[in-house]
C-alpha positions as CSV (number, residue, x, y, z in Angstrom):
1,X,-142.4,-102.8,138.4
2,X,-143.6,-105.9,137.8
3,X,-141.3,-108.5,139.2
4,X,-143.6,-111.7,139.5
5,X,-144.1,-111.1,135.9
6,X,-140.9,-110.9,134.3
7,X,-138.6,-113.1,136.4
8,X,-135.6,-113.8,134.7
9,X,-133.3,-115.4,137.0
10,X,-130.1,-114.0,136.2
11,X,-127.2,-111.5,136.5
12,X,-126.4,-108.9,133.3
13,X,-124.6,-105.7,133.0
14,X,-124.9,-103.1,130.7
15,X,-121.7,-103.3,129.3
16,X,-122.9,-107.0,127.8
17,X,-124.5,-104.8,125.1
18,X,-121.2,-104.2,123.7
19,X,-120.7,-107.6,122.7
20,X,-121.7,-109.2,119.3
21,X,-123.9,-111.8,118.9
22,X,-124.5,-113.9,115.7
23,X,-126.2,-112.8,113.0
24,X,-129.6,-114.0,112.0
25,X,-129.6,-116.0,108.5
26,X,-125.6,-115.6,108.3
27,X,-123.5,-118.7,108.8
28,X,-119.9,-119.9,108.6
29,X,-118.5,-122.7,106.5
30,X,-116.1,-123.2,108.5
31,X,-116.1,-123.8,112.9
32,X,-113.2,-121.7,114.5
33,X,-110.0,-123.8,115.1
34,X,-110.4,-123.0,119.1
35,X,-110.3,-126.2,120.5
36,X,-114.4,-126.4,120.7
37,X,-114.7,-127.5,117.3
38,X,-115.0,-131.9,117.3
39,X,-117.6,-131.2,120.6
40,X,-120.6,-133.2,120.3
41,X,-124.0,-131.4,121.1
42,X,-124.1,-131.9,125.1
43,X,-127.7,-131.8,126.7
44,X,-128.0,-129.7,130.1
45,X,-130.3,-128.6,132.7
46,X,-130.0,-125.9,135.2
47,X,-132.0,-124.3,138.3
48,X,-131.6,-120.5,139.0
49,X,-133.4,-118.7,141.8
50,X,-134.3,-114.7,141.4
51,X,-131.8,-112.5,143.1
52,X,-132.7,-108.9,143.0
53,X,-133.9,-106.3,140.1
54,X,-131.3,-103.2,138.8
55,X,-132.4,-99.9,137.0
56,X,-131.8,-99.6,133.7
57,X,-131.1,-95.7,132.2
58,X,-134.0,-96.2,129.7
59,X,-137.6,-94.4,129.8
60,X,-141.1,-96.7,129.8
61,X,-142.7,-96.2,126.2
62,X,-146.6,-96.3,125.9
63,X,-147.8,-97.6,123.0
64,X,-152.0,-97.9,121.9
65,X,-152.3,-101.1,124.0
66,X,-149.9,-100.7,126.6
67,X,-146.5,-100.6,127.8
68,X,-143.0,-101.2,127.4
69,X,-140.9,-101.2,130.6
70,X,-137.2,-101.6,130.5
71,X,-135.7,-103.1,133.4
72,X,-132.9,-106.0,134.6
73,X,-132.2,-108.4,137.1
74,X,-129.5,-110.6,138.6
75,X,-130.1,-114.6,139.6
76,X,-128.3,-115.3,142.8
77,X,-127.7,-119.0,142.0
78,X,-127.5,-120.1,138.7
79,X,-126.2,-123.8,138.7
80,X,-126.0,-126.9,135.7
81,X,-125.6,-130.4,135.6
82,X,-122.5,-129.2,133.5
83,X,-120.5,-126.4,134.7
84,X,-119.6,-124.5,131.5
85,X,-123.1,-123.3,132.2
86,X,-123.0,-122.5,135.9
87,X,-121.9,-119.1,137.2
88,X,-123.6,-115.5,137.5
89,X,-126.6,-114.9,135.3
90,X,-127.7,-111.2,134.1
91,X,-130.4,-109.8,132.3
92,X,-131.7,-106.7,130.6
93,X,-135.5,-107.1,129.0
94,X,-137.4,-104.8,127.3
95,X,-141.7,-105.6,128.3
96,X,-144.4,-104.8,126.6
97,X,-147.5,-105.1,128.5
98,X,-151.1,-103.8,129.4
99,X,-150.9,-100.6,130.3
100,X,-152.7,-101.7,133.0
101,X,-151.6,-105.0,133.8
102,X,-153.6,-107.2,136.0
103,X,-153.1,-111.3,136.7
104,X,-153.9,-113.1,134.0
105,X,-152.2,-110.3,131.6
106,X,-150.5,-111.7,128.7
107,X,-146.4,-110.0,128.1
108,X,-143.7,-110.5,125.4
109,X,-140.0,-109.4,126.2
110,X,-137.0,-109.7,124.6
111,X,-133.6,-110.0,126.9
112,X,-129.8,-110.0,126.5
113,X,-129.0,-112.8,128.8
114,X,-125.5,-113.3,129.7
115,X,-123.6,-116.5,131.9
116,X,-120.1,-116.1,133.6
117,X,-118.4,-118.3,135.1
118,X,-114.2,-118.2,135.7
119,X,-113.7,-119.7,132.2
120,X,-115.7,-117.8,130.0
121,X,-119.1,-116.3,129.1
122,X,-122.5,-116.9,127.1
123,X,-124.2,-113.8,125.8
124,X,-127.2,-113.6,123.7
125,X,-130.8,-112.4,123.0
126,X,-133.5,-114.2,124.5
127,X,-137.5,-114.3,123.6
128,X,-140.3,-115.0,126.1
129,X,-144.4,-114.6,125.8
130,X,-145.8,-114.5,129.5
131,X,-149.5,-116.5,129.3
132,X,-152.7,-115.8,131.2
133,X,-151.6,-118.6,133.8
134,X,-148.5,-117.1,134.5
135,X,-147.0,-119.3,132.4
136,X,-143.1,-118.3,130.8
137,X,-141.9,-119.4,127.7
138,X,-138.4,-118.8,127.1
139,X,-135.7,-119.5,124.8
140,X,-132.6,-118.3,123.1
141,X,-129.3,-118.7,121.3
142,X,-126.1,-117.6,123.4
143,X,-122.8,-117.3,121.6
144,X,-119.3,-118.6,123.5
145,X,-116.6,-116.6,124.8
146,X,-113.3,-117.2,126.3
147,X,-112.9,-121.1,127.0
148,X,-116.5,-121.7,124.9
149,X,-115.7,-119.6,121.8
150,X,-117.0,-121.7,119.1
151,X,-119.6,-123.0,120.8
152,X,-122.9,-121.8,121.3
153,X,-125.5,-122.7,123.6
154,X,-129.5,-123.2,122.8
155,X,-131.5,-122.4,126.5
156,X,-135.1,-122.6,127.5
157,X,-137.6,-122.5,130.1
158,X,-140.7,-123.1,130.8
159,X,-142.6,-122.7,134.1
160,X,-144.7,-120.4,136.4
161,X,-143.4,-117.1,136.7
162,X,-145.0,-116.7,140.0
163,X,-142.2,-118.6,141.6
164,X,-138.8,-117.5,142.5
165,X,-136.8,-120.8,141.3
166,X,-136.7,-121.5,137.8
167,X,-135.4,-124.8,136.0
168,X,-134.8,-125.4,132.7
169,X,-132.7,-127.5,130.2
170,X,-130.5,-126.6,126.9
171,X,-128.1,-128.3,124.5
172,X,-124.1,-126.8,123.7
173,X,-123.4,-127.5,120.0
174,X,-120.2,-126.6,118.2
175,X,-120.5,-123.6,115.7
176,X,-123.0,-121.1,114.4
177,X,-126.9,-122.4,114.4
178,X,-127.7,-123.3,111.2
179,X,-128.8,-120.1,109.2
180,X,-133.1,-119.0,108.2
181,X,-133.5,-121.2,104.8
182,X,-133.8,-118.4,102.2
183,X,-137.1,-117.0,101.8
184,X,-137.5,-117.5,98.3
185,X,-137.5,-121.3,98.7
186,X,-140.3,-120.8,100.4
187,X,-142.3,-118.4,98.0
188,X,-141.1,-121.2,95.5
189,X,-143.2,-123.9,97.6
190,X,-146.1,-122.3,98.2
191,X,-146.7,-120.7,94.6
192,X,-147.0,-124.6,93.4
C-alpha cells in the first residue's frame, strides 16, 4: 500500500456508496424549496491532516501498465473557515498505477469523498492525477444532505502528497452544477 501516494485526508464508509450523487449532463429547472435555495456561492478553505488507512473488500486488478489498488482512509481533523464543511472526512479510491511504482510515478484515482458534520453531509466523486513531483491534483462536486440539501459544494486541492496535512479551498453554490453543453453544439462548431 502506497500511503504517501494516495493521501486523501478523510473519513468514508462503505455504506456512502449507497447514496446518489448527481448526474452528469442532467440538471434541474428548478432549486429544491429547502431553505438553501437564495444562498449566495460562499468561498471556503479547509486543512485536514491524514488519519489512518481501512481495507476495502475489493481485489487489486492488473492491467498492461500497471495496477489498480482499491483502498480508503479516514482524516482525523478535517476543519473550514466555514463549518458546514468541517466534520469527519472519508474516502474510498480506486488507483491505477505502475505496477511497479517507484518516486516519481505518475497515478490517477477516482474517490467517493464524503463530509459529516452534526447537521448534515457532502458526498460525491472526486478526480485526482498524482505527478512526478509528488504533486496532487484534486477536485470534485459533492452533493448536500440533511441541513445542506440543495446545495452542493465544488472542493480542490493541490499540494505535495508527501505530507500528512493537506489544505485546500472550495466554493458552496445553491443547486445542481450547471449541466455538459450538448455535444452536438460542439460538432456544430468545429465542422465550420
Amino acid at each position: 500500500m502506497r500511503t504517501a501516494r494516495t493521501i486523501a485526508g478523510s473519513v468514508l464508509t462503505l455504506s456512502l456508496l449507497a447514496v446518489p450523487c448527481g448526474t452528469a449532463g442532467q440538471s434541474s429547472d428548478e432549486l429544491p424549496a429547502d431553505g438553501n435555495e437564495d444562498a449566495a456561492p460562499v468561498h471556503v478553505t479547509w486543512t485536514g491532516a491524514y488519519g489512518w488507512s481501512f481495507p476495502v473488500d475489493q481485489p487489486d486488478e492488473v492491467f498492461p501498465w500497471g495496477i489498480r489498488e482499491h483502498t480508503g482512509w479516514h482524516l482525523s481533523s478535517y476543519t473550514s473557515d466555514d463549518p458546514r464543511i468541517s466534520g469527519e472526512v472519508t474516502y474510498l479510491g480506486a488507483t491505477d498505477s505502475p505496477s511497479s511504482p517507484e518516486a516519481g510515478d505518475l497515478a490517477r484515482e477516482t474517490q467517493l469523498m464524503r463530509i459529516e458534520n452534526e447537521l448534515g453531509a457532502w458526498q460525491g466523486p472526486v478526480t485526482v492525477v498524482v505527478f512526478p513531483d509528488y504533486l496532487q491534483v484534486s477536485y470534485g462536486w459533492l452533493k448536500g444532505e440533511g441541513a445542506y440539501e440543495g446545495l452542493y459544494y465544488f472542493t480542490s486541492y493541490y499540494d505535495d502528497t508527501a505530507s500528512d496535512i493537506h489544505k485546500g479551498q472550495g466554493v458552496i453554490w445553491p443547486g445542481e452544477p450547471p449541466p455538459v453543453p450538448d455535444a452536438s453544439l460542439l460538432a456544430a462548431e468545429l465542422d465550420r
